[in-house]
Each structure stands twice: as C-alpha cells, then as structure tokens.
PDB file of N, H, CA, C and O in Angstrom:
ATOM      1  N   UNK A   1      78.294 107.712  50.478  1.00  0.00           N
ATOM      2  CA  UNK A   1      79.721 107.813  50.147  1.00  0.00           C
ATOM      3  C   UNK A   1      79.921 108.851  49.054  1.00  0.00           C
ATOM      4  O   UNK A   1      79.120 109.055  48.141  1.00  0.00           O
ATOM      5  N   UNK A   2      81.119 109.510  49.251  1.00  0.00           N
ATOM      6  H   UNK A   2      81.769 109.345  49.992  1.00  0.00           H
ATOM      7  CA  UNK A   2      81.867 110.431  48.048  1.00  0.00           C
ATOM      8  C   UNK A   2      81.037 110.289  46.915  1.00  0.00           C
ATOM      9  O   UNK A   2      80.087 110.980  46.546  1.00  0.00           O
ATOM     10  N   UNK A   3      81.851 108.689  46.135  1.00  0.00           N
ATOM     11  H   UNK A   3      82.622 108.128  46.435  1.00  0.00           H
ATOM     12  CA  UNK A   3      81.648 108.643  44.857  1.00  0.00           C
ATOM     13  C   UNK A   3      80.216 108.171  44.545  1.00  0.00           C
ATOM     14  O   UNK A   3      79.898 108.328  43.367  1.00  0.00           O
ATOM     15  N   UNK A   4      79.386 107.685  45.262  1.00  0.00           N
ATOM     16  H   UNK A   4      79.644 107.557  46.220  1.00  0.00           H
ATOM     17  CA  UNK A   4      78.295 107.756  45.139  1.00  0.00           C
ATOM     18  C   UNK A   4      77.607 108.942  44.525  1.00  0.00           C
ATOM     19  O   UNK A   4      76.893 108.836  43.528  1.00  0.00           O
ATOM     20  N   UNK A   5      77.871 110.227  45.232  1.00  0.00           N
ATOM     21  H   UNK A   5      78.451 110.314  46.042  1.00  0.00           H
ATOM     22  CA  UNK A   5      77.410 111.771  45.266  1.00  0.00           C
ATOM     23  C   UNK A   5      77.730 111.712  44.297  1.00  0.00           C
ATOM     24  O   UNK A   5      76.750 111.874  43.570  1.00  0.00           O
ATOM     25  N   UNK A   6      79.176 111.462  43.376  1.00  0.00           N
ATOM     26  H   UNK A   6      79.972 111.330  43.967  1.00  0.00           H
ATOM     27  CA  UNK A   6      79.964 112.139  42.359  1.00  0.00           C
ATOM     28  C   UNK A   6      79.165 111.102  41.100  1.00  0.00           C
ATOM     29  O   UNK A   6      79.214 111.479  39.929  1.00  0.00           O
ATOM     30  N   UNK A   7      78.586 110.047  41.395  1.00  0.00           N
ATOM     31  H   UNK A   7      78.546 109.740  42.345  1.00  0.00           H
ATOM     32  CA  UNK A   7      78.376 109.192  40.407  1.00  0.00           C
ATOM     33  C   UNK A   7      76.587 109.516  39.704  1.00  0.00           C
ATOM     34  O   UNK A   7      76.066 109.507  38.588  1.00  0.00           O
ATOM     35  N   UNK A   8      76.183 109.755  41.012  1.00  0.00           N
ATOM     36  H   UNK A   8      76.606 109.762  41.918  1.00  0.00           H
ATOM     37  CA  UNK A   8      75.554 110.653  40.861  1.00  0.00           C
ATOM     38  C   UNK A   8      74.832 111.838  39.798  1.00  0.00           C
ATOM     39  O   UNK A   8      73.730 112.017  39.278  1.00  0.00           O
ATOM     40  N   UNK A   9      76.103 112.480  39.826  1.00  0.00           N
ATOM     41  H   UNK A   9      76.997 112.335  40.248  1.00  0.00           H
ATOM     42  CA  UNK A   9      76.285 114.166  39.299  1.00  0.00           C
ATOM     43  C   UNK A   9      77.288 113.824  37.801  1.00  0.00           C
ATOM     44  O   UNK A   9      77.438 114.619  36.873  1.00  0.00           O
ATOM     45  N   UNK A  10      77.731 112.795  37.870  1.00  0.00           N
ATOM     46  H   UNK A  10      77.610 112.149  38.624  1.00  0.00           H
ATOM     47  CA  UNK A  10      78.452 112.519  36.804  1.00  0.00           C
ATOM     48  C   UNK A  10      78.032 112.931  35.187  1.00  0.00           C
ATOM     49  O   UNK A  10      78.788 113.351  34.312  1.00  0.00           O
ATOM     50  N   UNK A  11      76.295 112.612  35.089  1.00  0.00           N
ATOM     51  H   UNK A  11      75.680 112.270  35.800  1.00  0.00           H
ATOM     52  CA  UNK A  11      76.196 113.492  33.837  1.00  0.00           C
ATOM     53  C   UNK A  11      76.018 114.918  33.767  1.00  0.00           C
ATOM     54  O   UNK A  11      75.723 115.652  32.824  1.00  0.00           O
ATOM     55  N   UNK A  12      76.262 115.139  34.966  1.00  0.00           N
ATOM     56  H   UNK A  12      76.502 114.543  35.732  1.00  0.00           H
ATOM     57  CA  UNK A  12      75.662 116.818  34.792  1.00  0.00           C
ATOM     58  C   UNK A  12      76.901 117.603  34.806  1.00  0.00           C
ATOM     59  O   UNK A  12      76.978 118.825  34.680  1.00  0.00           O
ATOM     60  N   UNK A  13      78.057 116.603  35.009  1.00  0.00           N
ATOM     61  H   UNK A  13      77.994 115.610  35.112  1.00  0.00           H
ATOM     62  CA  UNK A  13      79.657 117.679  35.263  1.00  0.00           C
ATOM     63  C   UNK A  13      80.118 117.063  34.080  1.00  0.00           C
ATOM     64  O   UNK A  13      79.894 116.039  33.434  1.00  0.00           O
ATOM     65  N   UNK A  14      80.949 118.204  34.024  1.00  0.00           N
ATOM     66  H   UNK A  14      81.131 119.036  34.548  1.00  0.00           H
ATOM     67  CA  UNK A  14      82.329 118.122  32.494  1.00  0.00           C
ATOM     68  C   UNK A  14      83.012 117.472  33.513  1.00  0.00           C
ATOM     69  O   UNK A  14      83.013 117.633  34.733  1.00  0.00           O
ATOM     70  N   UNK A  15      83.650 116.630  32.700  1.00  0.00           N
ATOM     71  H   UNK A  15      83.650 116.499  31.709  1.00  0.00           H
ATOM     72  CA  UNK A  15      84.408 115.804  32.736  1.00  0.00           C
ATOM     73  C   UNK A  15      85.897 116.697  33.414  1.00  0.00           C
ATOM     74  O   UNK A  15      86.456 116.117  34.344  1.00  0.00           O
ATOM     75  N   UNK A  16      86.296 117.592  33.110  1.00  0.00           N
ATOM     76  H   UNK A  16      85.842 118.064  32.354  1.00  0.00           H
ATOM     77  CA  UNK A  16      87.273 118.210  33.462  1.00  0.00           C
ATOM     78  C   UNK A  16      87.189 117.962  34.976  1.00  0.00           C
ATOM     79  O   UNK A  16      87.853 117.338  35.804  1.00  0.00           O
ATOM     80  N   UNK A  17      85.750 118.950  34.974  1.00  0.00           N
ATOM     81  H   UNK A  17      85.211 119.456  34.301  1.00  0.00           H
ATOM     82  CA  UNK A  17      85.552 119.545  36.589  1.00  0.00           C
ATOM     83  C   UNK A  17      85.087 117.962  37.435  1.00  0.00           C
ATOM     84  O   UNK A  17      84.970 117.899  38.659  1.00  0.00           O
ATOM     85  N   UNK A  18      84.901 116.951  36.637  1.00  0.00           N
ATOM     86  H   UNK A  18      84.996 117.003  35.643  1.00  0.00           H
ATOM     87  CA  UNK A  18      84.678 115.674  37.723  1.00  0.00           C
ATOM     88  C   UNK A  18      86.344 114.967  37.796  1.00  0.00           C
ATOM     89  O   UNK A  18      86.653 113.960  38.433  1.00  0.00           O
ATOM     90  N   UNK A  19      87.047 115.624  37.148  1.00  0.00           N
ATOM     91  H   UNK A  19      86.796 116.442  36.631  1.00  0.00           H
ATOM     92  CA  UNK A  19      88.695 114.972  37.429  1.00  0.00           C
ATOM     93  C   UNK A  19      88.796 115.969  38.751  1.00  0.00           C
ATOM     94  O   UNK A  19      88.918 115.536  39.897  1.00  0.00           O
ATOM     95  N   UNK A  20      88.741 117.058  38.482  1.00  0.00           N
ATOM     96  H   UNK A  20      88.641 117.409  37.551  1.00  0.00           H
ATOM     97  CA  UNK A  20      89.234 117.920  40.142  1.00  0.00           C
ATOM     98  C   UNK A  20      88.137 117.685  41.012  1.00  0.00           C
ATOM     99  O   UNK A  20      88.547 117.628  42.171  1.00  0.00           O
ATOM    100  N   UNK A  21      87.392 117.588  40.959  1.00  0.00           N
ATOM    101  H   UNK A  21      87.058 117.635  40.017  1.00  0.00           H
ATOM    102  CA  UNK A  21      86.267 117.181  42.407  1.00  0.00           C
ATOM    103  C   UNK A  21      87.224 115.226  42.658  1.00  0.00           C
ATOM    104  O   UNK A  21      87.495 114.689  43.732  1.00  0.00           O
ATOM    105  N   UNK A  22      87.399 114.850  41.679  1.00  0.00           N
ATOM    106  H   UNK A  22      87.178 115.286  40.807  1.00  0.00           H
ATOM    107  CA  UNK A  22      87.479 113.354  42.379  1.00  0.00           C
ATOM    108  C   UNK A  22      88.764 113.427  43.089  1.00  0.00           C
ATOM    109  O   UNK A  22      88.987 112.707  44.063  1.00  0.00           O
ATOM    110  N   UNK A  23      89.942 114.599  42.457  1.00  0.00           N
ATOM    111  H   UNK A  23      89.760 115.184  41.666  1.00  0.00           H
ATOM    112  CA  UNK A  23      91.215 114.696  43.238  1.00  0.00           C
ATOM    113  C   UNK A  23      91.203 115.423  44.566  1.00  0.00           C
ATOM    114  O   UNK A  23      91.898 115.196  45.556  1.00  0.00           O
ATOM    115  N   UNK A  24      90.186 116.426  44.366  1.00  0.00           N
ATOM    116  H   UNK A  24      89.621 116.611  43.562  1.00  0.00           H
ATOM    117  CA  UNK A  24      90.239 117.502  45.298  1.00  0.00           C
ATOM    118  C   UNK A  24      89.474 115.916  46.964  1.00  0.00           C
ATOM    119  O   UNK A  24      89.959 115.681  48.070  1.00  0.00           O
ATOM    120  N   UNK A  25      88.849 115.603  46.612  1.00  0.00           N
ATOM    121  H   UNK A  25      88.454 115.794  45.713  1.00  0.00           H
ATOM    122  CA  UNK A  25      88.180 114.429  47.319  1.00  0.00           C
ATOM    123  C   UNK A  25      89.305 113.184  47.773  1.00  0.00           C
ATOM    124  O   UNK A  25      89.386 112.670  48.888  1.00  0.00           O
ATOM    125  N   UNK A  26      89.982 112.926  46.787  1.00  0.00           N
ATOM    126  H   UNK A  26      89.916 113.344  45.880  1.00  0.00           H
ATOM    127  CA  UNK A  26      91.027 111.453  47.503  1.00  0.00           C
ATOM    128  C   UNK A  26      92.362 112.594  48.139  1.00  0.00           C
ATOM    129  O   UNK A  26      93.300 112.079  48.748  1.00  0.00           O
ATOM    130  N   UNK A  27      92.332 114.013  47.947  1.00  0.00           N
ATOM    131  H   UNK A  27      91.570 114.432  47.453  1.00  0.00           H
ATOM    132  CA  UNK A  27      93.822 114.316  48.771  1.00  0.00           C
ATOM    133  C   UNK A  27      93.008 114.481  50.159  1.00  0.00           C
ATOM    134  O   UNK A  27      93.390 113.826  51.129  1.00  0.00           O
ATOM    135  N   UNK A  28      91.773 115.436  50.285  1.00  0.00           N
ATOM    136  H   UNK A  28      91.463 115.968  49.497  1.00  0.00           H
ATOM    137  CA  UNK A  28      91.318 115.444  51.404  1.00  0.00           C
ATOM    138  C   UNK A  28      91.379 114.486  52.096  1.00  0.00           C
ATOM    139  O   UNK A  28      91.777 114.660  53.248  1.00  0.00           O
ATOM    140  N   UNK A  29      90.920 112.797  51.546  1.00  0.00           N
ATOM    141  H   UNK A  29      90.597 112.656  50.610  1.00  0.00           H
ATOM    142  CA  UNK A  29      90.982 111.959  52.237  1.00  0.00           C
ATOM    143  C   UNK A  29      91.742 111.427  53.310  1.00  0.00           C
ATOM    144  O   UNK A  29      91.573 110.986  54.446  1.00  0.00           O
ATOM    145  N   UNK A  30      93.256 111.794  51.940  1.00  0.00           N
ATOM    146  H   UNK A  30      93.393 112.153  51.016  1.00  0.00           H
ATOM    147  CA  UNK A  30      94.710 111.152  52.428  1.00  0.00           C
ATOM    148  C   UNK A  30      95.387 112.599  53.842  1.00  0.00           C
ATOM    149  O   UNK A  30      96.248 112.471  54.713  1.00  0.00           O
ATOM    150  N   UNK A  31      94.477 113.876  53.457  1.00  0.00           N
ATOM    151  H   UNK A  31      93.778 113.980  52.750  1.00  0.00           H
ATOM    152  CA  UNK A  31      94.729 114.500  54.652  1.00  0.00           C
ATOM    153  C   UNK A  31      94.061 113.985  55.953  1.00  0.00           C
ATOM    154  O   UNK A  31      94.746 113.631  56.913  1.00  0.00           O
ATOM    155  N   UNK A  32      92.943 113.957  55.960  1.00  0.00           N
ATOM    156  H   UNK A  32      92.387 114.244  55.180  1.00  0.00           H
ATOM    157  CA  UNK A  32      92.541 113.522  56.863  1.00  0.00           C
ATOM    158  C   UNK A  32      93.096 111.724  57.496  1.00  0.00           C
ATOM    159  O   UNK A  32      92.846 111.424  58.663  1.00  0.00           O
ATOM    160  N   UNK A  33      93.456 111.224  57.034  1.00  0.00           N
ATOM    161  H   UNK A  33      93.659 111.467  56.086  1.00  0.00           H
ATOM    162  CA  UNK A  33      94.143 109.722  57.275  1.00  0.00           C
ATOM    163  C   UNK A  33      92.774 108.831  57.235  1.00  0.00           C
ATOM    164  O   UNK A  33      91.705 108.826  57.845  1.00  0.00           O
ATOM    165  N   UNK A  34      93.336 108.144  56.275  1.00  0.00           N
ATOM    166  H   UNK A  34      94.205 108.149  55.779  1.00  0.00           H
ATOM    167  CA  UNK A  34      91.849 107.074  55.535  1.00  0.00           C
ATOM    168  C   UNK A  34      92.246 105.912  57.220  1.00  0.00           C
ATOM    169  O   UNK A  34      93.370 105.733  57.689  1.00  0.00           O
ATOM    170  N   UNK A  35      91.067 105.393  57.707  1.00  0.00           N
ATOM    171  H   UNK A  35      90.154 105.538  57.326  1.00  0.00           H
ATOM    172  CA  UNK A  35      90.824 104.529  58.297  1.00  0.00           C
ATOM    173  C   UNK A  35      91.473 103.031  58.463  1.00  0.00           C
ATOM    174  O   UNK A  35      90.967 102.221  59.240  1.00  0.00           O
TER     175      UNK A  35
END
C-alpha cells in the first residue's frame, strides 16, 4: 500500500515534500474512484 511506501521513506523526506507526495497520492486516488 501507498502509505506503507510513504511510511517507509518518512525519515528520509522533509516533511514539506511528504505533505505533497501524501496529497499528490489521495487526489490521484479520488481521480481514479476509490473502490
């Protein structure tokens, strides 16, 4: 899963850039139509 990957990588990203990966990730979602 996503946040797995992101939880992951979480110490290795600024914090900034893990706010836009987690948004850039839930709009894709909501484009694609969550299940």
């Amino acid at each position: 899963m996503v946040l797995m990957f992101i939880s992951r990588h979480i110490l290795s990203v600024q914090p900034n850039t893990l706010c836009l990966i987690i948004q850039a990730e839930l709009q894709s979602q909501l484009n694609r139509g969550l299940p």
